[in-house]
Every structure is written in structure tokens, then in C-alpha cells.
C-alpha positions in Angstrom: 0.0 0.0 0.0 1.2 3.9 -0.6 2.3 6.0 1.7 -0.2 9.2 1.9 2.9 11.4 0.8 3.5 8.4 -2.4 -0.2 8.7 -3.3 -0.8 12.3 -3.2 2.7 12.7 -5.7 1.2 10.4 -7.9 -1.8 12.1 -8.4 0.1 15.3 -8.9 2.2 14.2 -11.4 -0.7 12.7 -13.2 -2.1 16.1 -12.9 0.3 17.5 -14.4 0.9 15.5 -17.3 -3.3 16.0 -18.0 -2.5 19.7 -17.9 0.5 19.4 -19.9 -1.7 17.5 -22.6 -4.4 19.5 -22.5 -2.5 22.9 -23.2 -1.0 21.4 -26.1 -4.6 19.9 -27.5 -6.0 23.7 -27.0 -2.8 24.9 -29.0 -3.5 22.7 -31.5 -7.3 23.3 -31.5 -6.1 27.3 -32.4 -4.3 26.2 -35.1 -7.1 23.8 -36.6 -9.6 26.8 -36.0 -6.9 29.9 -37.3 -6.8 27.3 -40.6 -10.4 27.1 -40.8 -11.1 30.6 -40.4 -8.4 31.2 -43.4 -10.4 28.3 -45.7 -13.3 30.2 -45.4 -12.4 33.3 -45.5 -10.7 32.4 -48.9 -13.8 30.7 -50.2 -15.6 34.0 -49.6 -13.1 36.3 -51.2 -13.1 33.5 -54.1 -17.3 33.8 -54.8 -16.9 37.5 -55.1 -13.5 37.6 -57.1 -11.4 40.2 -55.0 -8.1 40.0 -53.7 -6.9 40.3 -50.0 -6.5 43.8 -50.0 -9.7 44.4 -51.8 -11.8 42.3 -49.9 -10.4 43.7 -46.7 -11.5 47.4 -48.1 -14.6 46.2 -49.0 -15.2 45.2 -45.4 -13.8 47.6 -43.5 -14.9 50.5 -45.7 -17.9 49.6 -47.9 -20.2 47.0 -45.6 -23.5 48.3 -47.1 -22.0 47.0 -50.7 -20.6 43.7 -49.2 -24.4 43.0 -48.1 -25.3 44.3 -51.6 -23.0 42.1 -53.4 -24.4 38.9 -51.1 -27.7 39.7 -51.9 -26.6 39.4 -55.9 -24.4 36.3 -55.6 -26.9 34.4 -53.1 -23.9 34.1 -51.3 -25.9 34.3 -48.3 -27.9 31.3 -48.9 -28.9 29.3 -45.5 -27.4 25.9 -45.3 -29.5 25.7 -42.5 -32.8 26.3 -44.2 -35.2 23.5 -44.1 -38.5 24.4 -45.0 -39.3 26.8 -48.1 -40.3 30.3 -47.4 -43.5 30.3 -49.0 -44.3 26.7 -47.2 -47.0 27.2 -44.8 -45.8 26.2 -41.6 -47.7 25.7 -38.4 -45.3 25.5 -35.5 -43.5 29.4 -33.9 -41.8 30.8 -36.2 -42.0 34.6 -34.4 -43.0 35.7 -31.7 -44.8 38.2 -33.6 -46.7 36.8 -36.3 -50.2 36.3 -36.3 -50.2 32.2 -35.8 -52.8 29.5 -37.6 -54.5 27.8 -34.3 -54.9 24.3 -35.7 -57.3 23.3 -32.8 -59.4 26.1 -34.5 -61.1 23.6 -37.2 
């Protein structure tokens, strides 16, 4: 059996090395997400056609033609849209729409 003193330094050093392991894991999670972030910022620069320099402008200067140039590209298309906009739906979709009781018929 360990010694309270031998027990206690194993769990530190085990500690330790979890520590250790997870700083580099979060390291390398900044790296996966600072590629990422590059990838897609690439892709978007690609649909319009500009350069670096000229997307950058574009963003930090001209924002209201940025959302123009989106809404002529569908660029800004919803991969999260699942039900068409005209579809009539019957669950919430705002809080402030007049809503369809289906109990009503």
C-alpha cells in the first residue's frame, strides 16, 4: 500500500501531465480553428473575385456594398434552411406573427 505522501505525488504528477496535454490539445485546436477561419475566408473572397487587399477594403470601408454584393451572388444562402419560405408552416416561427390555431377547425 502507498504512503499518503506516495499517493498524493502520484496524483500530482498525473495532474500535471493531463494539464500538460491539454495545453497542447488547445494549442493545437487554435491552429485547426486559425486554418479554418483562413479556408473560409478564402472561399468567400473566391465567390466575389477580389483579392486580399480588396476584400479587406470592402469590409472595413464599404459594408452596405458587401451586403449588396451577397444579396446578388446568393452568397448568403442558408445551409441551415429547411422548410421553403413560401411553405406554410404551423409550429412558432416569431414571436410576432399572427399564428394558424390548428385546434381552430
Amino acid at each position: 500500500m502507498l504512503t499518503y505522501e506516495q499517493q498524493t505525488d502520484k496524483l500530482l504528477k498525473k495532474r500535471k501531465a493531463l494539464e500538460e496535454r491539454m495545453r497542447e490539445d488547445s494549442a493545437e485546436i487554435e491552429k485547426i480553428n486559425a486554418k479554418l477561419s483562413e479556408m473560409q475566408l478564402a472561399k468567400v473572397r473566391e465567390t466575389f473575385g477580389l483579392s486580399e487587399k480588396d476584400f479587406f477594403e470592402l469590409v472595413t470601408q464599404h459594408p452596405e456594398k458587401l451586403l449588396e454584393l451577397t444579396a446578388q451572388n446568393g452568397a448568403a444562402v442558408s445551409d441551415t434552411d429547411t422548410v421553403p419560405d413560401d411553405a406554410d408552416v404551423d409550429g412558432q416561427t416569431s414571436f410576432f406573427d399572427k399564428k394558424r390555431n390548428p385546434y381552430a377547425d
